[in-house]
SEPALUM-98164 format. One record per residue: residue in one letter; residue number from 1; x, y, z of N, C-alpha, C in turn. Coordinates in nm, 4 decimals. Example, Ala and Ser with C-alpha at 12.3 -4.5 7.8 and 13.67 -1.06 7.14 Angstrom:
2
+----+-----+----------+----------+----------+----------+----------+----------+----------+----------+----------+
: aa :   i :     n_xx :     n_yy :     n_zz :    ca_xx :    ca_yy :    ca_zz :     c_xx :     c_yy :     c_zz :
+----+-----+----------+----------+----------+----------+----------+----------+----------+----------+----------+
:  A :   1 :   1.3190 :  -0.5690 :   0.7800 :   1.2300 :  -0.4500 :   0.7800 :   1.3200 :  -0.3300 :   0.7800 :
:  S :   2 :   1.2850 :  -0.2250 :   0.7080 :   1.3670 :  -0.1060 :   0.7140 :   1.2900 :   0.0030 :   0.7870 :
+----+-----+----------+----------+----------+----------+----------+----------+----------+----------+----------+
REM end
This chain:
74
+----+-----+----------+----------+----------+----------+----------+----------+----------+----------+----------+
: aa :   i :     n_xx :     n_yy :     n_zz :    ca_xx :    ca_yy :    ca_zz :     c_xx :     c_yy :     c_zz :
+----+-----+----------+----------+----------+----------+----------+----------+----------+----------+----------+
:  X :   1 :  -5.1743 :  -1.7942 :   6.6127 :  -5.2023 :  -1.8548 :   6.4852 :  -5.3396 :  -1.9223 :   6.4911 :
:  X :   2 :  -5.4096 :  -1.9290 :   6.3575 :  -5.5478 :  -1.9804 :   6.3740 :  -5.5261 :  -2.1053 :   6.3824 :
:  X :   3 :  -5.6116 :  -2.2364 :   6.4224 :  -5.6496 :  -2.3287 :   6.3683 :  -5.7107 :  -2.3918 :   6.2368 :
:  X :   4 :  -5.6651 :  -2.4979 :   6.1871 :  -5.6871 :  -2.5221 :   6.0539 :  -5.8090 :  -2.5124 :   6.0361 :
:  X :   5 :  -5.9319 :  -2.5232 :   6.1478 :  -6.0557 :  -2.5672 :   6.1249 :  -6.1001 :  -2.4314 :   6.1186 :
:  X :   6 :  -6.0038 :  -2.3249 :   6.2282 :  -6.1035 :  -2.2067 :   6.1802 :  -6.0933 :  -2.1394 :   6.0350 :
:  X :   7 :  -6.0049 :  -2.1572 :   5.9606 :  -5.9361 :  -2.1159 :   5.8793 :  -6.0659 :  -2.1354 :   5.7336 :
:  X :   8 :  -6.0838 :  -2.3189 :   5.7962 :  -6.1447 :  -2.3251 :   5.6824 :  -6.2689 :  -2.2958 :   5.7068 :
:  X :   9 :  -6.3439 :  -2.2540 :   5.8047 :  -6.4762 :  -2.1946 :   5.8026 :  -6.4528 :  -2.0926 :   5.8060 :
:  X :  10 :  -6.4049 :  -2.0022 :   5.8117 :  -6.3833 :  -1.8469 :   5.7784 :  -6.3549 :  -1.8092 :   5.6127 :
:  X :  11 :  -6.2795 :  -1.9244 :   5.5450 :  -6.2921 :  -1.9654 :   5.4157 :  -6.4176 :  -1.9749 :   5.3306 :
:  X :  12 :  -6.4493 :  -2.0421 :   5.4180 :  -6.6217 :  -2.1071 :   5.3163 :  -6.6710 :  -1.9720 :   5.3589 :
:  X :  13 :  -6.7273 :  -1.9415 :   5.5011 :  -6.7914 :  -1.8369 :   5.4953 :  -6.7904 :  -1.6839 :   5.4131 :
:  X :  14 :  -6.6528 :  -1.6780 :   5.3926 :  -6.6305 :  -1.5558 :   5.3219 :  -6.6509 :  -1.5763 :   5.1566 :
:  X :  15 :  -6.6431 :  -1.7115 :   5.1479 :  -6.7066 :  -1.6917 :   4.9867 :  -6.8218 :  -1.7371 :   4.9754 :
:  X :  16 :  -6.9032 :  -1.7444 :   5.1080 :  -7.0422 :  -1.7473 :   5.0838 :  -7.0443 :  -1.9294 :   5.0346 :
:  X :  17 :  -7.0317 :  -2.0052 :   5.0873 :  -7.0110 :  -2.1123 :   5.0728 :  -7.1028 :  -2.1796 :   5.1769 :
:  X :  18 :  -7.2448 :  -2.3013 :   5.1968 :  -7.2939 :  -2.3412 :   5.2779 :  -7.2534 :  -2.4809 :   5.3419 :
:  X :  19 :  -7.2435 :  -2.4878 :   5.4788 :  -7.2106 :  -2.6195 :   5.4485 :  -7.2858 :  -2.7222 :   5.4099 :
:  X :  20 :  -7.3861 :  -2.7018 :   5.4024 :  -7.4797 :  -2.8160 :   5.2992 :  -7.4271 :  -2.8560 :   5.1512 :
:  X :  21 :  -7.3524 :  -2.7222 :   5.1100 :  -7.3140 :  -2.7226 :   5.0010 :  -7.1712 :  -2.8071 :   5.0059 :
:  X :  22 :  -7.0901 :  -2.7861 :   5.0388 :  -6.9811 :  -2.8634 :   5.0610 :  -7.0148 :  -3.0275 :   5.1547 :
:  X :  23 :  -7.1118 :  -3.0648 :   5.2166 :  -7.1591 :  -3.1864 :   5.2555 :  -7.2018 :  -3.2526 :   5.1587 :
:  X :  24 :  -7.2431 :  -3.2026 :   5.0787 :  -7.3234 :  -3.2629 :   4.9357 :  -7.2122 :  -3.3437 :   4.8411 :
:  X :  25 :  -7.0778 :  -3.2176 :   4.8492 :  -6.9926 :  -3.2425 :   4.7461 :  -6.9037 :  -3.3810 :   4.7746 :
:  X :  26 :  -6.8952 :  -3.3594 :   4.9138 :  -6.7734 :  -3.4654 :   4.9905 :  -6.8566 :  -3.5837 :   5.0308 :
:  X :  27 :  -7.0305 :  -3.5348 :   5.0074 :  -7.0609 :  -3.7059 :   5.0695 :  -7.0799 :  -3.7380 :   5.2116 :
:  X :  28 :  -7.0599 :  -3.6574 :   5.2872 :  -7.0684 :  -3.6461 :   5.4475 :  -7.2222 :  -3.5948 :   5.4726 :
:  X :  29 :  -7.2031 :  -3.5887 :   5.5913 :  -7.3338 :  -3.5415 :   5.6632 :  -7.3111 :  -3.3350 :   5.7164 :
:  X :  30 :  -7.4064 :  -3.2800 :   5.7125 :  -7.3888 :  -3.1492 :   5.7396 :  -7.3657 :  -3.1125 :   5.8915 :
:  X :  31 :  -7.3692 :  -3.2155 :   5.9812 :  -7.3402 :  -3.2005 :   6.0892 :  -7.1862 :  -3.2456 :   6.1266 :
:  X :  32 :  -7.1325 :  -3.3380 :   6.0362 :  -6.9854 :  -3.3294 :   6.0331 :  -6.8994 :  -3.1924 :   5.9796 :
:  X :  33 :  -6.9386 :  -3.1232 :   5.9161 :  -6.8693 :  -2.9951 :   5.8545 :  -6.9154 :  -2.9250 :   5.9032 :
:  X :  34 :  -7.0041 :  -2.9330 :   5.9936 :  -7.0527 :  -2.8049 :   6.1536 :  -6.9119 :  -2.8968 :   6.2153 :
:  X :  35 :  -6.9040 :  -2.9888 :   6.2764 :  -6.8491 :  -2.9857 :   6.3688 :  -6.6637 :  -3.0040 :   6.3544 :
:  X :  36 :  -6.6389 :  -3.0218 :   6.1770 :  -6.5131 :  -2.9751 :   6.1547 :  -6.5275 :  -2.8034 :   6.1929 :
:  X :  37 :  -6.6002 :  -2.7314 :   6.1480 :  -6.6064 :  -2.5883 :   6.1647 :  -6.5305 :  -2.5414 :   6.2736 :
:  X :  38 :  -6.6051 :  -2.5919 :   6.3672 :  -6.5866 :  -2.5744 :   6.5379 :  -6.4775 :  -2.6003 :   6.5783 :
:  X :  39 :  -6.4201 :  -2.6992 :   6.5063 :  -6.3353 :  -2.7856 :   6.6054 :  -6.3549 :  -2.8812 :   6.7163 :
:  X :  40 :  -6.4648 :  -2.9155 :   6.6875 :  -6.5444 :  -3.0321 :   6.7570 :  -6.4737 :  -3.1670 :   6.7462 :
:  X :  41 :  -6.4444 :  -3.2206 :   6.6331 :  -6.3958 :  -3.3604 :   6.5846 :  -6.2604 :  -3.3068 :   6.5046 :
:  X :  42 :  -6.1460 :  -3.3854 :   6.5057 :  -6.0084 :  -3.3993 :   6.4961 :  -6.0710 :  -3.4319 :   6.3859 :
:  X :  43 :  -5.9674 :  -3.3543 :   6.3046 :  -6.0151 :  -3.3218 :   6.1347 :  -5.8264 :  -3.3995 :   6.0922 :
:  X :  44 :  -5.8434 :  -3.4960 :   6.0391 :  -5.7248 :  -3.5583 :   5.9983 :  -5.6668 :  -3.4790 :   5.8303 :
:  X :  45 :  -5.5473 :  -3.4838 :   5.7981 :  -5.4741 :  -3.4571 :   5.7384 :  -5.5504 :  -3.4828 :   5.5829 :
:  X :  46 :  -5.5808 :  -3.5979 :   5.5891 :  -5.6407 :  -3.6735 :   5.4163 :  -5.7799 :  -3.5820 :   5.4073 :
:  X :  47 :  -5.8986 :  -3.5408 :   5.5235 :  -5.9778 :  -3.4661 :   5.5123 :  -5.9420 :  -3.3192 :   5.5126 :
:  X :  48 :  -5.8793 :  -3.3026 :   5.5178 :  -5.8671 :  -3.1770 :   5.5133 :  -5.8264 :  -3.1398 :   5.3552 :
:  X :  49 :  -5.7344 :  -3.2220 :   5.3021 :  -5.7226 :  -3.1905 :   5.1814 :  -5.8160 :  -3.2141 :   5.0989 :
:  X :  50 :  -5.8946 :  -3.3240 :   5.1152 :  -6.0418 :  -3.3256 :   5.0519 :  -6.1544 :  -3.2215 :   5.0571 :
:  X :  51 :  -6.1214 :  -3.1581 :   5.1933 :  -6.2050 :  -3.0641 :   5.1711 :  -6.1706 :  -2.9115 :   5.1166 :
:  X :  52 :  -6.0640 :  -2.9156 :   5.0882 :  -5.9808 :  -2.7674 :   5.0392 :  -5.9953 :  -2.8070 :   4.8526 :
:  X :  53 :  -5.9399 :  -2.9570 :   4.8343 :  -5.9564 :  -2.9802 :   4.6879 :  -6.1043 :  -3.0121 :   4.6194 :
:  X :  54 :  -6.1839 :  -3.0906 :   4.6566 :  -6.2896 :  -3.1114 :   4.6446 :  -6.4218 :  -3.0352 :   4.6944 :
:  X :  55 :  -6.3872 :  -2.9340 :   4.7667 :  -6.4874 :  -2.8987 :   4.8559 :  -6.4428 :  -2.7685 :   4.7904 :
:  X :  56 :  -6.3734 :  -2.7028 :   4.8444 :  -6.3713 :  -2.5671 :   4.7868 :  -6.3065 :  -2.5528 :   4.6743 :
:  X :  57 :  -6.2418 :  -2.6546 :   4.5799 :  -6.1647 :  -2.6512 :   4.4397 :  -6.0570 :  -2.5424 :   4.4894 :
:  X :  58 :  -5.9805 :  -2.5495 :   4.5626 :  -5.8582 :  -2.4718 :   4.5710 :  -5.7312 :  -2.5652 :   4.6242 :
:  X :  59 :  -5.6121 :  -2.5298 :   4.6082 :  -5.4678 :  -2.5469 :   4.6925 :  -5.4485 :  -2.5905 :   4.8439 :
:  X :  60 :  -5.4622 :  -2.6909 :   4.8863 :  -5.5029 :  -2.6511 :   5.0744 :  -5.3638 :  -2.5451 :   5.0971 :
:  X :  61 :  -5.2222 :  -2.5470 :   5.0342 :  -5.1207 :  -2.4540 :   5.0537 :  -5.1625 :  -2.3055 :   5.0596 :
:  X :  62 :  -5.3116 :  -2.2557 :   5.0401 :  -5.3510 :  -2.1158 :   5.0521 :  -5.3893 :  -2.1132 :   5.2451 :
:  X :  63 :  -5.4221 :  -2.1618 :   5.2680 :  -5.4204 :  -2.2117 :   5.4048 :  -5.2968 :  -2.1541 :   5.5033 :
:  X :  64 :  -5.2026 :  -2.1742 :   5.4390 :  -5.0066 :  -2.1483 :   5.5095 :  -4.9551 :  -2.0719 :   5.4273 :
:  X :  65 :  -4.9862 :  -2.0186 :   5.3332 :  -4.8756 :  -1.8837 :   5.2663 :  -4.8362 :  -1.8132 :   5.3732 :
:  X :  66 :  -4.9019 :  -1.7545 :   5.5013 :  -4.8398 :  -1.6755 :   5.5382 :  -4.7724 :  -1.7040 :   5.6507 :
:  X :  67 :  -4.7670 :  -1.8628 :   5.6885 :  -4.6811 :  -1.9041 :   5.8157 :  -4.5267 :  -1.8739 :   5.7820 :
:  X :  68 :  -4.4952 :  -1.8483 :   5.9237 :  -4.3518 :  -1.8743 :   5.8996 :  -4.2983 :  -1.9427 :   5.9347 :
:  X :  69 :  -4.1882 :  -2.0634 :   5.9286 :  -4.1520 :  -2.1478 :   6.0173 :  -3.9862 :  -2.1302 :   6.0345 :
:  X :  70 :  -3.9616 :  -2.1177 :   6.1008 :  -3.8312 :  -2.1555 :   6.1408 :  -3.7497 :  -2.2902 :   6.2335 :
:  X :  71 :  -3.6532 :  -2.3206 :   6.1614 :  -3.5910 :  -2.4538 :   6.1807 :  -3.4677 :  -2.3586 :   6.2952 :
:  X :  72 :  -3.4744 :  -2.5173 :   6.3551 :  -3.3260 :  -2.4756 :   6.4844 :  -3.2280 :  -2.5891 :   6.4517 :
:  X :  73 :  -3.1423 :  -2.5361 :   6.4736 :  -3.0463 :  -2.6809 :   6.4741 :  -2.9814 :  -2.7104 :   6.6192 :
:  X :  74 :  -3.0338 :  -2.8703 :   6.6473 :  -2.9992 :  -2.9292 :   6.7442 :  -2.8520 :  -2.9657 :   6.7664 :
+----+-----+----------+----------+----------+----------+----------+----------+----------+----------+----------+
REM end
């Protein structure tokens, strides 16, 4: 399974998305959304949705449509 961070730079990249452009939107620096990219810096839960809603104007739930999870019972 990917990582969330690659997910979302494979995201931006495929719609042609810079991260200057999304640094601009969120107010950050362009070297923080290089190094969310990477997986450099622990990208917390509240940023991440900021950057799926605000940053790319989408659902962060497009992200996991295709996980599957399964529950066990203890």
């Amino acid at each position: 399974m990917k990582k969330v961070c690659e997910m979302l730079r494979e995201y931006r990249e495929n719609k042609g998305i810079t991260q200057s452009f999304i640094a601009q939107k969120l107010g950050k620096s362009v070297s923080r959304i290089s190094a969310i990219g990477r997986g450099g810096i622990k990208l917390t839960a509240d940023e991440f949705v900021e950057i799926c809603i605000l940053g790319y104007e989408v659902n962060p739930a497009i992200f996991f449509k295709n996980i599957n999870v399964h529950s066990t019972d203890n």
